[in-house]
Each structure stands twice: as structure tokens, then as C-alpha cells.
matplotlib code that plots the C-alpha trace (Angstrom):
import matplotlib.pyplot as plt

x = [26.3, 25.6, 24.4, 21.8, 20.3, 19.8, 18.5, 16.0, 15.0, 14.8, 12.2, 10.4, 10.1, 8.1, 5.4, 5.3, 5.7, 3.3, 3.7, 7.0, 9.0, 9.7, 8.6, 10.2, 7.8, 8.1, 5.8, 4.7, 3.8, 1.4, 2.1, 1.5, 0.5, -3.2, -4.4, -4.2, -2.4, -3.3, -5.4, -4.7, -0.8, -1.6, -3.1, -0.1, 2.6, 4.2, 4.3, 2.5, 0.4, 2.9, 5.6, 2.7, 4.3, 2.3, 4.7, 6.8, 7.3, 6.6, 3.8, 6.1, 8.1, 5.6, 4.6, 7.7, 8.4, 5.4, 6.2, 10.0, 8.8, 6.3, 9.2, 9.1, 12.8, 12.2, 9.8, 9.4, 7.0, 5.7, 6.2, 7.3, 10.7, 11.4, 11.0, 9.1, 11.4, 14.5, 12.6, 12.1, 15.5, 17.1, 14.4, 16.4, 13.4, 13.4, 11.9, 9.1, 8.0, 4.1, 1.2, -1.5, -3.5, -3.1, -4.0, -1.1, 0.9, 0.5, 1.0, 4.6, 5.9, 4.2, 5.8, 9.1, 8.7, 6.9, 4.6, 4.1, 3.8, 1.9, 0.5, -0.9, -0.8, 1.2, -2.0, -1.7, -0.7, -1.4, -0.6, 0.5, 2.7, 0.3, -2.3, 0.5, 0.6, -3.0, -3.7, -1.1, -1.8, -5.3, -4.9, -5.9, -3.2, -5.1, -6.0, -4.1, -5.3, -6.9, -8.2, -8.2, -11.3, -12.7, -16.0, -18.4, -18.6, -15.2, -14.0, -17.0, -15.4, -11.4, -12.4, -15.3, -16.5, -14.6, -16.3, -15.6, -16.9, -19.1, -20.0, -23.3, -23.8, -25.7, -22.7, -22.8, -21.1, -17.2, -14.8, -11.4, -8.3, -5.4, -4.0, -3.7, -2.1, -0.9, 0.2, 0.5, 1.6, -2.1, -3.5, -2.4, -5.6, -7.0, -4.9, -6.4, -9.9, -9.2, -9.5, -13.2, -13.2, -11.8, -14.4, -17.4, -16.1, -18.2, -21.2, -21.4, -24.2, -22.6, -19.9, -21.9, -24.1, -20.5, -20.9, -24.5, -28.2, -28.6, -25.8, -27.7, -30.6, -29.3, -27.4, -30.9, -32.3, -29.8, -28.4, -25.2, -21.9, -19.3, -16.6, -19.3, -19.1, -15.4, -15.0, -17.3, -15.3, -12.3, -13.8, -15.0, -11.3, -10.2, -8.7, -9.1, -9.6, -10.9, -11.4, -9.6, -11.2, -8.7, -9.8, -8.8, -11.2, -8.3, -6.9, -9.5, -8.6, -6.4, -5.5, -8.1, -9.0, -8.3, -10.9, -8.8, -5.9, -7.4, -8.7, -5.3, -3.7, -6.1, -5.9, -2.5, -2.3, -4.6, -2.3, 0.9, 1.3]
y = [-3.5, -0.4, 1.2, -2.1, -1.2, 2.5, 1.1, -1.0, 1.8, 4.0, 1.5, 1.8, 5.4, 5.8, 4.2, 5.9, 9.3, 11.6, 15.7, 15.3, 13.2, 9.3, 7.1, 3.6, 1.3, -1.9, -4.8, -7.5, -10.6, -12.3, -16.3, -16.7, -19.8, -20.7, -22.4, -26.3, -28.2, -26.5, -29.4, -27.7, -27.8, -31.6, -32.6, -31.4, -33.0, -30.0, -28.3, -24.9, -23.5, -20.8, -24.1, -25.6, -25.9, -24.7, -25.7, -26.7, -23.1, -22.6, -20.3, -17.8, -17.6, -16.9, -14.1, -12.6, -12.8, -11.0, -8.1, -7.8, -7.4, -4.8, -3.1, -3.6, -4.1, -4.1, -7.2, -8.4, -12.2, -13.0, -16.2, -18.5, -19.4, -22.9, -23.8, -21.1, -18.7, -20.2, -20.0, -16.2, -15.6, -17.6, -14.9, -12.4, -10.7, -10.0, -12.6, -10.7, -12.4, -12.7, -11.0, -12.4, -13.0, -10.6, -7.4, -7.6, -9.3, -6.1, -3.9, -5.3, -4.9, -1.2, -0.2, -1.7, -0.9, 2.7, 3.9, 3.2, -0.8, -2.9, -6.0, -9.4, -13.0, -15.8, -17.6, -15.0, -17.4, -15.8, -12.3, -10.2, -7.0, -5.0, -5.5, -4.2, -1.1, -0.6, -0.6, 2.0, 4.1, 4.2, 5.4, 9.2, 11.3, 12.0, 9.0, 7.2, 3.7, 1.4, -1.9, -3.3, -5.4, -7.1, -6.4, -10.4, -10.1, -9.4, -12.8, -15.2, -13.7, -14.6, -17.7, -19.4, -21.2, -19.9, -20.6, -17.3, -14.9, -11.5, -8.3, -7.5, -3.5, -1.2, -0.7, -4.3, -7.7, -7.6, -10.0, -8.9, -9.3, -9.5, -6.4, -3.6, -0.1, 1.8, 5.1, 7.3, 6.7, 7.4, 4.2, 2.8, 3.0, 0.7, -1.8, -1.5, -1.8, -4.8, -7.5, -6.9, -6.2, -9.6, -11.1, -9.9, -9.7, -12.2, -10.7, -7.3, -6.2, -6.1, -4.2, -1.6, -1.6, -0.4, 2.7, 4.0, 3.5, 5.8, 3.8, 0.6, 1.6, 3.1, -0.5, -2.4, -0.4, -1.1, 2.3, 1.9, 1.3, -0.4, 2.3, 4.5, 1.9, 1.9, 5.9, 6.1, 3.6, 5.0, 8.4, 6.8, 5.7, 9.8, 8.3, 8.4, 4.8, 4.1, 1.2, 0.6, -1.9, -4.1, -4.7, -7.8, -11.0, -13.0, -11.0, -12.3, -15.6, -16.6, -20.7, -21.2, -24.7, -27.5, -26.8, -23.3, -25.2, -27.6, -23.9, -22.4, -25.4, -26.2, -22.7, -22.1, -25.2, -23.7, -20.0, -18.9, -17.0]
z = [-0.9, 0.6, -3.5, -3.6, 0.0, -1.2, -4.4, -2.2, 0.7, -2.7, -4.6, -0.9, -0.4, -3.7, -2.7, 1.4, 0.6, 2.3, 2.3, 0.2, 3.5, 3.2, 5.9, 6.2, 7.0, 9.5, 9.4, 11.7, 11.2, 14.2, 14.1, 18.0, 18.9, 20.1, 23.6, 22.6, 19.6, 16.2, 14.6, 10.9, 11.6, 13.0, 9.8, 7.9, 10.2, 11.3, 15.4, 13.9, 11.3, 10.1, 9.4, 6.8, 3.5, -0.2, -2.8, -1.0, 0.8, 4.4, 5.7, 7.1, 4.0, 1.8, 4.1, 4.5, 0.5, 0.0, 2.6, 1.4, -2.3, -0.8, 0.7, 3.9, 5.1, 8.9, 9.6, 12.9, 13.6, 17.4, 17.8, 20.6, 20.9, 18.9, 15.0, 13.9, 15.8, 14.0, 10.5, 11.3, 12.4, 9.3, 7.4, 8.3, 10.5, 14.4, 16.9, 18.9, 22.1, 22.1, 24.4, 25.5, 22.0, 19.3, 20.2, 23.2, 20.5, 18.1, 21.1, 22.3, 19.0, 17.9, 21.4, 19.7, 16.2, 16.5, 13.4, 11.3, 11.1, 9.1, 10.8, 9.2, 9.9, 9.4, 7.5, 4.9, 2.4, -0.8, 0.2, -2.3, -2.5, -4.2, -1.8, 1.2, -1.0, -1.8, 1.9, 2.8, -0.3, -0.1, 3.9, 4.5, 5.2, 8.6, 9.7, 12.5, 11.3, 8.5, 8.0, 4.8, 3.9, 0.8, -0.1, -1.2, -4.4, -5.3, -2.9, -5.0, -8.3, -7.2, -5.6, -6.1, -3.3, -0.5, 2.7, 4.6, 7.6, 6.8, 8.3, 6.3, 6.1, 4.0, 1.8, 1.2, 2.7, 3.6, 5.0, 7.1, 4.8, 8.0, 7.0, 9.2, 9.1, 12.1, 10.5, 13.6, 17.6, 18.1, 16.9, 20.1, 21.8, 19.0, 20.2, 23.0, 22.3, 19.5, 22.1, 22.5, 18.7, 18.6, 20.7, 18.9, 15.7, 13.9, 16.0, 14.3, 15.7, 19.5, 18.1, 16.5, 20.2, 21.8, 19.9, 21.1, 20.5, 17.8, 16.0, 17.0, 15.3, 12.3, 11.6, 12.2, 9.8, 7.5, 7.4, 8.4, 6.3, 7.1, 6.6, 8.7, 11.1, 11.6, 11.7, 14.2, 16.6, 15.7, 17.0, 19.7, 20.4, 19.8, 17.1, 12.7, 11.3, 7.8, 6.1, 3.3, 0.5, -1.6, -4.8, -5.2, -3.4, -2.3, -0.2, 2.2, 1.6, 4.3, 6.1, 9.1, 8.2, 6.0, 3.0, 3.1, 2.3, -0.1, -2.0, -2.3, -2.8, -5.9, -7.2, -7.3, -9.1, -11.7, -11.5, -11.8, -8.7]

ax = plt.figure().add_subplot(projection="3d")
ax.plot(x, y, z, "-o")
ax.set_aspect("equal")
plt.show()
């Protein structure tokens, strides 16, 4: 037993290794529950979203598969106590009590978990491993955190279709792929800051005001990239952030409503994933 669990932090460590140490890597999974009955998990029978089954796997499942094959062997989900709670504990991952939303979600557990940790949802139901270590990989050595985002062009080409939310800059359109790195203690104070991130965050325009008139201007111009964008706020914060862009357009394809699920459904029908 204990020559497969060296076997397993081994196959880990390859892919974290920065200035010749290894860094194990913990991950959370947000699957909190929302003000009000979930109408998505109401349509599908089941008392929460992350309990939705896609061939005939659950939500959470699928999400936790995808992070253990990434590597990650310390994965926590906040979640209320009840069904989901027991799926996460049967998972063999730690029950995390939830904040108030998901930035004090994040926060409770990066207090318990230290960095680095990974964060995502539970609706991340075609997540992939690859995409968990393209968004670590692809993180500056310096940087204290990174958002991985998909740029339009690559989504239309994975899924045709998709109905999903963009942030148009002068580097192009991009959508949020749930996947977030906090590689240093420091990226705290962007937990901080992400409830009014997630406020405004399909207003990008008042985000970009929070960071000056200048700023403002050069974004009206269309001057401003995103990965500009998110330096700037991150320096704002005292803190590095970078954005990180996955390659591949379904990793912003995630279960908000029910013609998501009716998409994956349909395409995984037509794959072998």
C-alpha cells in the first residue's frame, strides 16, 4: 500500500515541480448550495445540482475523478451537511463547511488547506485532468494566482452552439472556465476582493472602472487585454495574477441550466470521453 501511494504522490510531483522542490497540491471543489431550490437539480429529481447524474455518474463524482486523475490527492467540497456531504465523504474527500457565497467558501478552506489549492465547481462536468495541469503549468513561477479562461473561438470550435457568458477585450472574447489557482499564501487578498468580482463579473466594464480612469479609457478604446486586465487588478490587490488560457473550448462549458445539460449530454453521446 504504502509503494502505490508513493507511486501516486510520485506521478504528482512531475507535473508541480517548481525550482527543483515538489509541491503537493490540494483542491477544492465549491458545490455550496444557492438562496432558494435549484430549479436545474428540480428538473432532474434530485435535492442539488452537484447530485445530477450524466451517465449515470453524479456531478460530484465526475469532478472528483477528474481531479484525482490530475493528481490531486487532498480534495476538499463545501457543501452543506446532507446527501451531497455523504457522496463527498464516501469520495474519500473532506466535508468543508460553506461561507457566505463562494468567495468565503474558497476562503474557509485556503485558511484550512494552505497553498497551494486549486478551486472549481461542482458543475464542472466535463473537466478534464489535462486542463487541471495546463492551468498550474502554465502559472508564472511569480505569480500568487491564475485564472484559467477560454478564449470564443476555441468554445464555438469544441461545442458548437453553446450558449455562454463573455468578457470582450482587445485580445479577443473569453469565457471563465471555474478553475482557479492559488499558488502562494498571498492570493488571499483576492479572495477578498472576488465578491465584488463576482458581482460585476458579467459587467466588465465596472470591473475594469475599480481599477482607475486611465484603465477605463484604455478598455473603451478597446485597448485593453484581458490578461492586462487581470495583472493590473492583481496589482491593485499587491498581489501577481495572470490569466491562464486553456486550449481547449470546453473547458468553459460547465451545468448552469438545462440546455447546458441537454449540450453535454448530446455530446458525450457523440464522444468517448
Amino acid at each position: 500500500m504504502q509503494q502505490i501511494r508513493g507511486q501516486r504522490l510520485a506521478r504528482s510531483a512531475r507535473w508541480f515541480v517548481r525550482s527543483g522542490e515538489c509541491q503537493v497540491i490540494s483542491a477544492l471543489i465549491l458545490a455550496g448550495t444557492r438562496p432558494g431550490d435549484d430549479p436545474l437539480a428540480g428538473t432532474e429529481g434530485k435535492p442539488h445540482k452537484a447530485l445530477i447524474e450524466i451517465q449515470d455518474t453524479p456531478l460530484l463524482e465526475r469532478v472528483v475523478r477528474a481531479l484525482r486523475a490530475a493528481g490531486m490527492d487532498r480534495i476538499g467540497v463545501s457543501c452543506d451537511e446532507g446527501p451531497v456531504a455523504e457522496l463527498a465523504r464516501a469520495l474519500r474527500c473532506e466535508v468543508m463547511p460553506t461561507g457566505n457565497g463562494p468567495s468565503d467558501s474558497a476562503s474557509i478552506a485556503f485558511n484550512a488547506f494552505g497553498a497551494p489549492l486549486l478551486v472549481t465547481t461542482v458543475d464542472h462536468a466535463l473537466l478534464r485532468p489535462e486542463w487541471v495541469r495546463e492551468l498550474i503549468e502554465g502559472t508564472p513561477a511569480d505569480s500568487d494566482l491564475s485564472v484559467a479562461l477560454a478564449k470564443r473561438e476555441d468554445i464555438e470550435t469544441a461545442m458548437p452552439g453553446s450558449q455562454r457568458t463573455y468578457l470582450r477585450f482587445a485580445d479577443g472574447a473569453w469565457s471563465g472556465c471555474n478553475l482557479f489557482y492559488l499558488q502562494t499564501f498571498r492570493a488571499a487578498a483576492a479572495l477578498k476582493a472576488w465578491r465584488l468580482v463576482e458581482k460585476d463579473r458579467k459587467r466588465p466594464w465596472r470591473l475594469v472602472s475599480r481599477l482607475g480612469l486611465a484603465v477605463l479609457v484604455s478598455y473603451s478604446l478597446g485597448r485593453l487585454g484581458l490578461g492586462d486586465g487581470i495583472g493590473r487588478l492583481g496589482r491593485r490587490l499587491g498581489i501577481k495574477a495572470s490569466l491562464v488560457r486553456v486550449t481547449d473550448g470546453l473547458a468553459a462549458v460547465d451545468v448552469d441550466k438545462p440546455r447546458d445539460l441537454e449540450d453535454i449530454r448530446n455530446f458525450l453521446a457523440r464522444t468517448a470521453i
